[in-house]
Structures are given as C-alpha cells and as structure tokens.
N, C-alpha and C positions, 0 to 999 in steps of 0.2 A: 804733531807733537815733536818738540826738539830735544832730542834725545844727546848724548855725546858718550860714547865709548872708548874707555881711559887701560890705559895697560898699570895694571897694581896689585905684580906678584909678592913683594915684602905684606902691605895691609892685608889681602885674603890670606896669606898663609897665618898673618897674626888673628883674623876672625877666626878661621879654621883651614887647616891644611887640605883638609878635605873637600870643597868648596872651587869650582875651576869660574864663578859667574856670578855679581849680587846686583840685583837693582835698589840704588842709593839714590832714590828721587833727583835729576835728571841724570845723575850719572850710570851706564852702566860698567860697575869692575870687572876685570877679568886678569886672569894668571896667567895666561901665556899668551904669545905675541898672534899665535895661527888662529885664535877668538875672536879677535877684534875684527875677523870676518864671518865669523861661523854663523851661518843667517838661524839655524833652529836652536842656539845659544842664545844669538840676539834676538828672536821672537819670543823666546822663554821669558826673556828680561821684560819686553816691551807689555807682555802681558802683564808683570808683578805691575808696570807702570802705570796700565788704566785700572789696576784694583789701588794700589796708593791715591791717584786721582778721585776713587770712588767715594773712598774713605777720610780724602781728607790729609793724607800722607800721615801724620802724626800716628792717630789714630789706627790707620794699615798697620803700623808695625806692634801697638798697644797689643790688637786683638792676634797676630801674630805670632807675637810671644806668649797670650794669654792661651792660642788653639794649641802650640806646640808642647806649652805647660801640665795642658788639662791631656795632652796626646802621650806625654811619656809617662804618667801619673797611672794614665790608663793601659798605658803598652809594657810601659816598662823597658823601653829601647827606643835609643836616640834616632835610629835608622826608620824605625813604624812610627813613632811618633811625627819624623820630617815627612815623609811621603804619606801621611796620610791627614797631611794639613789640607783644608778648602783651597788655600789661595798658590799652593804646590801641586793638588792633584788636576786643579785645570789648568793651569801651564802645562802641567810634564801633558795632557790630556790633548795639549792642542799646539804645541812648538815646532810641529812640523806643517802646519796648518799657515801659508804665507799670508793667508787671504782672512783669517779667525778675526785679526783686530778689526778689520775694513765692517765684519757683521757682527761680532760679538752683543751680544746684550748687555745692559747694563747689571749691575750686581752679577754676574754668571758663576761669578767664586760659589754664590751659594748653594745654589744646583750638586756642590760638592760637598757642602756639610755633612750628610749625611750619608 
C-alpha cells in the first residue's frame, strides 16, 4: 500500500493542537519534522489505513465520528471518549507491533468495540 508522509504542522494544529499524527487516506499528517520517521507513529497511521480500506474510507470516518459521538455522550470527556474508540484502541493496542499489518485480520477494529 502506497502510503506518502507529508509534514502539516499549520492544518493539524487547525484540526487540533493536540493531535502530533492523522491518517487522511493516502496521506499520513504529521506536526513536526522528527515524525516523518517515527516508525510506531507511522504504524499507528498505517493501521487507521487498512481500517479506512475496510470500510470504504468514506464510511471509516462516518462511523468514526458516529463511535466518538456515542463515546463522549456516554463519557462525558473528549479524552475517554477518543481512547476508547474501536478503530483508536487497536492502533494505540498494536503500533509498536512492526509485523501487526503483515498478519492482522480483516475487520480486527471490532474485536475492540466492546
């Protein structure tokens, strides 16, 4: 999969300042220059990549917004709400893992719903 790793600290700090990494179907963004090698930043990303593939890309971000929705709704905080997304806890769950994409299963976000 051809991925491309773009430096865009102005746009991420305009999504949120908070935020050092996004995956923007093929693009991954990143805020500062030392990312654009960071391999368990860019495995992070590569993951969000085959869940958007999974889904269709459009759709990844629909349900996305619709898990983070139903997540602060029920948290009550932006911070449990993000970390406790499907398609965020198997990333953060496996971004140190060089080898996770090479075996991964298909849908494995789900395994995290609950």
């Amino acid at each position: 999969m051809q991925t491309f790793t773009v430096l865009a600290p102005k746009l991420l700090k305009a999504i949120n300042p908070n935020i050092s990494g996004i995956a923007l179907f093929p693009f991954i963004l990143v805020k500062e220059k030392d990312q654009l090698t960071d391999k368990v930043l860019i495995n992070h990303e590569k993951i969000h990549f085959a869940q958007q593939l999974e889904l269709l890309i459009i759709p990844f971000y629909l349900a996305y917004i619709f898990w983070y929705i139903f997540n602060l709704i029920r948290f009550r905080s932006h911070e449990k709400a993000y970390f406790c997304l499907p398609f965020e806890r198997e990333a953060y769950a496996n971004e140190y893992d060089s080898k996770y994409l090479d075996n991964r299963k298909p849908f494995a976000f789900l395994k995290y719903v609950w």
